[in-house]
Phi, psi and omega in degrees: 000150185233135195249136151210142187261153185213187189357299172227035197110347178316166159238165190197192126236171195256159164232152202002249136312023192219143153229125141249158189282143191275163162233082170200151256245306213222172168298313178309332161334294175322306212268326181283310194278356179088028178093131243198144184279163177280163189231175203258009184268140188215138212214094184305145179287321155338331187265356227220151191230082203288117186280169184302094176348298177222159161255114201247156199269356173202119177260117150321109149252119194228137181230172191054059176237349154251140176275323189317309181283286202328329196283349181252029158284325207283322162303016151220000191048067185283151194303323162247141157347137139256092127349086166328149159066045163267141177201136150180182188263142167275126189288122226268003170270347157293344219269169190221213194203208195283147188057351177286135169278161188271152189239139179271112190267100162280026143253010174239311215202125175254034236180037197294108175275148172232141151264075168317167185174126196240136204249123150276112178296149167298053194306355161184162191303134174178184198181141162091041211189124187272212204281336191276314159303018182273310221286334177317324171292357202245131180232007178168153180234146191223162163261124174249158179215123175280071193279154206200120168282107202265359176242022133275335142321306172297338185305279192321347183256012173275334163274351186071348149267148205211143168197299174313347158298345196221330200291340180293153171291150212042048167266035184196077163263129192251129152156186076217346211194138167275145150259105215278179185303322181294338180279350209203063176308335188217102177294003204242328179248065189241117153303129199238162192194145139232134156248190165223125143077036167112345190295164140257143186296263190264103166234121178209202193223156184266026223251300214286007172268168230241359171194161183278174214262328186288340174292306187295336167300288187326325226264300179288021172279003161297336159292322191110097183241136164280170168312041167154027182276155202240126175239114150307151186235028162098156190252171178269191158294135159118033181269143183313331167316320175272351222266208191255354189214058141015261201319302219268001179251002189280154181261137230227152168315140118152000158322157152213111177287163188222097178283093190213123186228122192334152173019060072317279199155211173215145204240111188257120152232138160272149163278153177212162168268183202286316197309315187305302171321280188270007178055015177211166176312118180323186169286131181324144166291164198242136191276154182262000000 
């Protein structure tokens, strides 16, 4: 089943060419009460202006569970380890949704990045729970593309903590869709692609994580997950930050990225400047 937030808030799921509407208020909702009756409003999904699936009340953001990016840190001598068993929280006001745009702020950052990433919803509240109980925990998988000013990142990583980096607004576009578990048996055998304006970026497999999405549940559920919270599984090889040519991958207004992961869907963002975004000139730049 594929879960959607759509036009003003609705939730639905899709049925062939359609969405019906669900009876419930928010996704999290969906995900709190344990699931929602269908309701008799029906909607071509053509039609329907599909929003970022959830807001969740706490996003897990965990990095280095594919080794493939740490090893292509070293083809820049990046400042830090990327370290297994990285965690912190994502800021849940970013995030935006399928077709929405990243707004690029060139007084904060010259250095604009994309992260693929396949995220899992939460299905119900719990803590404490090992690798063999997880799969009870997954009410779902989404596509995230982890965007990052990767030379606010370096700053922030002279202290070894980072967030604000990743953290700006319309840094977190989530979607197109939750996919539920019965679409996707086996989360470990998913072919992954990000492009940029057609490129392809980033190509891997989620095969390719150095542990599994139930060791990452488990390991952080010593934090504590609500009902309908988002755990990101790490980005692949293949961010422009790393690559032998920076400068010429990083992404600039008039881009448009593609986010895409087997049986999910392709997750569509444009890049825009500040002016198109806000009808005016950015912000004095700003010094670190």
């Amino acid at each position: 089943m594929k879960l959607v937030t759509y036009d003003d808030g609705k939730v639905g799921r899709v049925e062939g060419e359609e969405i019906v509407r669900l009876d419930v208020p928010t996704m999290r909702g969906y995900f709190e009460r344990g699931g929602a009756d269908d309701t008799a409003e029906r909607t071509p999904l053509a039609a329907a202006t599909l929003r970022a699936p959830i807001v969740p009340k706490k996003f897990f953001h965990t990095a280095g569970n594919f080794r493939e990016h740490e090893e292509e840190s070293k083809n820049v001598n990046w400042s830090h380890e990327i370290a297994p068993w990285i965690v912190f929280f994502q800021n849940v006001d970013a995030i935006v949704g399928p077709d929405d745009p990243v707004v690029y702020p060139e007084h904060l950052t010259e250095e604009l990045d994309y992260e693929l990433e396949l995220a899992v919803v939460i299905r119900k509240a719990g803590k404490w729970f090992s690798p063999e109980e997880a799969a009870d925990y997954i009410g779902g998988y989404v596509i995230f593309n982890d965007i990052t000013a990767r030379d606010i990142q370096r700053r922030e990583m002279r202290s070894g903590v980072f967030s604000f980096c990743k953290g700006i607004d319309t840094f977190c576009p989530l979607g197109p869709w939750i996919v539920t578990p019965d679409e996707i048996p086996d989360p470990h055998n998913l072919a992954m692609e990000l492009r940029v304006n057609g490129e392809p970026r980033q190509t891997s497999h989620s095969r390719n994580m150095s542990v599994t999405i139930p060791e990452i549940l488990s390991h952080y559920s010593a934090l504590g997950y609500s009902a309908g919270d988002v755990v990101s599984t790490g980005t692949v090889s293949g961010v422009a930050g790393f690559s032998d040519d920076p400068a010429s991958l990083y992404l600039k207004p008039g881009d448009v990225m593609e986010a895409e992961i087997e049986r999910i869907g392709i997750l569509r963002n444009p890049v825009v400047s500040w002016q198109d975004a806000h009808g005016e000139p950015a912000p004095p730049r700003v010094s670190w």
